[in-house]
KEGU-75497 format. One record per residue (C-alpha): x, y, z; residue number from 1; chain; residue in three letters. Coordinates in steps of 0.1 Angstrom, whole numbers. Example, Ala and Ser with C-alpha at 12.3 -4.5 7.8 and 13.67 -1.06 7.14 Angstrom:
+-------+-------+-------+-----+----+-----+
!    px !    py !    pz !   i ! ch !  aa !
+-------+-------+-------+-----+----+-----+
!   123 !   -45 !    78 !   1 !  A ! ALA !
!   137 !   -11 !    71 !   2 !  A ! SER !
+-------+-------+-------+-----+----+-----+
END
This chain:
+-------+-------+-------+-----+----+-----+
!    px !    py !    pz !   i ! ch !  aa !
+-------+-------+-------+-----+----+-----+
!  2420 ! -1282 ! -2740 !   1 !  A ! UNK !
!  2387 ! -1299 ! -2757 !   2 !  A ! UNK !
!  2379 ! -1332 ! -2748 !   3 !  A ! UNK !
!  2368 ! -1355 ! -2773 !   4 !  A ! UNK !
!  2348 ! -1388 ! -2767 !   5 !  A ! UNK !
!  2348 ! -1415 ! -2792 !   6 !  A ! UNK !
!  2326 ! -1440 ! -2797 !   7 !  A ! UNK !
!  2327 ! -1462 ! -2827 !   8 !  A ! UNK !
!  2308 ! -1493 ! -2837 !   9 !  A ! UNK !
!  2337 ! -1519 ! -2844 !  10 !  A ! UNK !
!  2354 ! -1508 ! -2812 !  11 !  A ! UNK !
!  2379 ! -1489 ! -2825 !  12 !  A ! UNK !
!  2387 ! -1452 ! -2828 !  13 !  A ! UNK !
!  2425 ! -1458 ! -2821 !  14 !  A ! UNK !
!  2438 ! -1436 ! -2848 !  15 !  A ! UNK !
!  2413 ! -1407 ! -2845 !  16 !  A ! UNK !
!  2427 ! -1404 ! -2810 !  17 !  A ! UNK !
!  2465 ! -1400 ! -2818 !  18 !  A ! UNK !
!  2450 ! -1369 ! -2839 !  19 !  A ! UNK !
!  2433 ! -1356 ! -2816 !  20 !  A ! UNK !
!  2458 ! -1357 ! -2789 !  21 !  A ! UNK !
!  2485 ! -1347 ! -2814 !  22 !  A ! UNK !
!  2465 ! -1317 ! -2818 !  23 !  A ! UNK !
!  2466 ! -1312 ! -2780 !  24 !  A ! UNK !
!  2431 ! -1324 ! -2773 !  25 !  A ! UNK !
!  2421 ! -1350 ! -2748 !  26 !  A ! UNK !
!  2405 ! -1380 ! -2766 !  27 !  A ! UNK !
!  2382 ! -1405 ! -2750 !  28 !  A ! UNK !
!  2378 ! -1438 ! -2766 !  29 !  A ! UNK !
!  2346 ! -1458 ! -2754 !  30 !  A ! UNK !
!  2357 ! -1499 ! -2753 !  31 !  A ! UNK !
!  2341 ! -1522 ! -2768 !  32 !  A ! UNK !
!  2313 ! -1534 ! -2798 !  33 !  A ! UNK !
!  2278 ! -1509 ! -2800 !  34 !  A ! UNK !
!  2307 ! -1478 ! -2784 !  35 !  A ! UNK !
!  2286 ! -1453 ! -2802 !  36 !  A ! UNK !
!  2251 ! -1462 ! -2784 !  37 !  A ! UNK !
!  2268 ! -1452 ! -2751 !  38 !  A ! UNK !
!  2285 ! -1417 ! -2769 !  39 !  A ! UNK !
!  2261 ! -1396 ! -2754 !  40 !  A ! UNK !
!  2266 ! -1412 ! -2717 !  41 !  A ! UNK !
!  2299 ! -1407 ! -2716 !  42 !  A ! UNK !
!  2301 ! -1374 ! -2730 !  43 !  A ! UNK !
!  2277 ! -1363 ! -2701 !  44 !  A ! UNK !
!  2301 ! -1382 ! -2676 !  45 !  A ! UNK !
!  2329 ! -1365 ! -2686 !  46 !  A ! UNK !
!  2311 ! -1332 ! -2699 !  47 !  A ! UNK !
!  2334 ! -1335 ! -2734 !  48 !  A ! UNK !
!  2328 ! -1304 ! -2755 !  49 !  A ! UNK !
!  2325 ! -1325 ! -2786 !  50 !  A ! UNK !
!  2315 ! -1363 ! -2795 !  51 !  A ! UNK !
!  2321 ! -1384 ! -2824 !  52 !  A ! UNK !
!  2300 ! -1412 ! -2838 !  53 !  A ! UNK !
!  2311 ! -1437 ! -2862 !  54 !  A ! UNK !
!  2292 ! -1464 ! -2878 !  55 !  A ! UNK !
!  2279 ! -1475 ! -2912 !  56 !  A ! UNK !
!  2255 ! -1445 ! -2915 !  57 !  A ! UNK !
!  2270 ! -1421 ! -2890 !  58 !  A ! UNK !
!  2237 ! -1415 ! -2873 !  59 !  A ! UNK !
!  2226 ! -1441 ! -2848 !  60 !  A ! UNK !
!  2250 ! -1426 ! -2818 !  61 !  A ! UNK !
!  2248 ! -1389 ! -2828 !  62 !  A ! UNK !
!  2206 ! -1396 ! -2830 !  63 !  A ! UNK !
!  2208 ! -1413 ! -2795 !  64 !  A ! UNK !
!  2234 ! -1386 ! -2778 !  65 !  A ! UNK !
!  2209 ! -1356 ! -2795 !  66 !  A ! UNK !
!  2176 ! -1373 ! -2785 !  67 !  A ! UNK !
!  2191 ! -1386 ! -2745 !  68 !  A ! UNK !
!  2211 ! -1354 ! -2735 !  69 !  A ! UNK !
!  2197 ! -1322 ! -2762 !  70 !  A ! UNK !
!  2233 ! -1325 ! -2779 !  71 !  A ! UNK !
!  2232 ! -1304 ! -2814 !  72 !  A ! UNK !
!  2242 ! -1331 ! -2837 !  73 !  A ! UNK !
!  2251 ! -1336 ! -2874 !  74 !  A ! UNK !
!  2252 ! -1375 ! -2889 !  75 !  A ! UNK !
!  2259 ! -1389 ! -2922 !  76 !  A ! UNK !
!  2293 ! -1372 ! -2926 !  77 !  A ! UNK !
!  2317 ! -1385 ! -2951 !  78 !  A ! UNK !
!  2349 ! -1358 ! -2949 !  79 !  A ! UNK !
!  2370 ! -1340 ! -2927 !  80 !  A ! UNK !
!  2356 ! -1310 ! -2946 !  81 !  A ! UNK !
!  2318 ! -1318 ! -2933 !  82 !  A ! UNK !
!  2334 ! -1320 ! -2899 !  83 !  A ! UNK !
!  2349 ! -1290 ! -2899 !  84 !  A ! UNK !
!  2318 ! -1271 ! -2911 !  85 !  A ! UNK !
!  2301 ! -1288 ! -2883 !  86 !  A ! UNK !
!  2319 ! -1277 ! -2859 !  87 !  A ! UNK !
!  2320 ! -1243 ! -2873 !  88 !  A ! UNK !
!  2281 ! -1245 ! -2872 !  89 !  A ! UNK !
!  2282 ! -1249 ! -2833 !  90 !  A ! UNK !
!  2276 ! -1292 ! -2836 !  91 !  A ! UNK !
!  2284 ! -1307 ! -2805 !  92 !  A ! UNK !
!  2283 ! -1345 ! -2818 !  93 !  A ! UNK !
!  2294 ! -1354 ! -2854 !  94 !  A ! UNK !
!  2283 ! -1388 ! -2868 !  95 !  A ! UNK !
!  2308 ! -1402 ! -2895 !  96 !  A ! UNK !
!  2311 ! -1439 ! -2917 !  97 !  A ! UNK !
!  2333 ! -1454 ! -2905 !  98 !  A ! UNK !
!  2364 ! -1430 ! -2907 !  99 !  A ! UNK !
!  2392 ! -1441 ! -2879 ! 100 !  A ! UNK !
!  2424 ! -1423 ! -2892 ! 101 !  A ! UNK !
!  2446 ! -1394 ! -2874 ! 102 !  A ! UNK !
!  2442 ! -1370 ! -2899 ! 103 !  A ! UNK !
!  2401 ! -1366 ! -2889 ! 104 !  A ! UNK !
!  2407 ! -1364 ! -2854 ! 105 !  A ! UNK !
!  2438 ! -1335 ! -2860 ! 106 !  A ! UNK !
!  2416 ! -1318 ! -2877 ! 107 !  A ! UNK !
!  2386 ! -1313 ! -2861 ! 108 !  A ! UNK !
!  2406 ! -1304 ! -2826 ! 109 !  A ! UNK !
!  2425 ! -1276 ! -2848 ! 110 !  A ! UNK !
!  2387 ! -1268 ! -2862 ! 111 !  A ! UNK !
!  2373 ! -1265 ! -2825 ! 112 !  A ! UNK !
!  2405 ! -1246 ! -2810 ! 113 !  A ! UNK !
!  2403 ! -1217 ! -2844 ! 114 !  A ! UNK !
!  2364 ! -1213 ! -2836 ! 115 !  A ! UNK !
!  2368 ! -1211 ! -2797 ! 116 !  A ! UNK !
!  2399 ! -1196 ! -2793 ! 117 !  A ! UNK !
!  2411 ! -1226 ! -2772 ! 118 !  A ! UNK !
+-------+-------+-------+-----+----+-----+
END
């Protein structure tokens, strides 16, 4: 079962977590304003096979995750398409805009589970 940690800028990251746990993942959402500065602490705490970042840009939690911990990391994403590929790459922490809805988070646990054989 991956684990998925969250961390999104407003606080929120709700929705990507009913996809991901639809999906049969375990989904992790960090609490609180500035979530995706602490991404990369908490997937090292709870040693999540993936992260995701979400903020205007997509890159200022995936950057910090990468440069604290040596996570592979992709930012600037727009589309469930560019997370997929990520993952099929071998990414470990994806950095979206701002893109909270259950349909991301379903797919990219499907995306993980088909590469891995989960």
């Amino acid at each position: 079962m991956v684990k998925v940690v969250i961390g999104d800028r407003m606080g929120k990251g709700q929705n990507i977590a009913k996809g991901i746990e639809a999906a049969g993942g375990v989904a992790i959402v960090i609490p609180g304003m500035a979530a995706d500065m602490r991404l990369g602490d908490v997937m090292n705490r709870e040693q999540a096979e993936l992260g995701l970042s979400f903020c205007g840009s997509g890159g200022a939690g995936a950057l910090t995750a990468a440069n604290k911990y040596k996570y592979t990391e992709r930012h600037g994403m727009r589309s469930v398409q560019e997370g997929i590929t990520a993952i099929n790459d071998g990414i470990k922490v994806l950095g979206f805009g701002f893109m909270d809805t259950e349909e991301l988070g379903r797919s990219l646990v499907e995306a993980y589970n088909k590469k891995f054989g989960v």
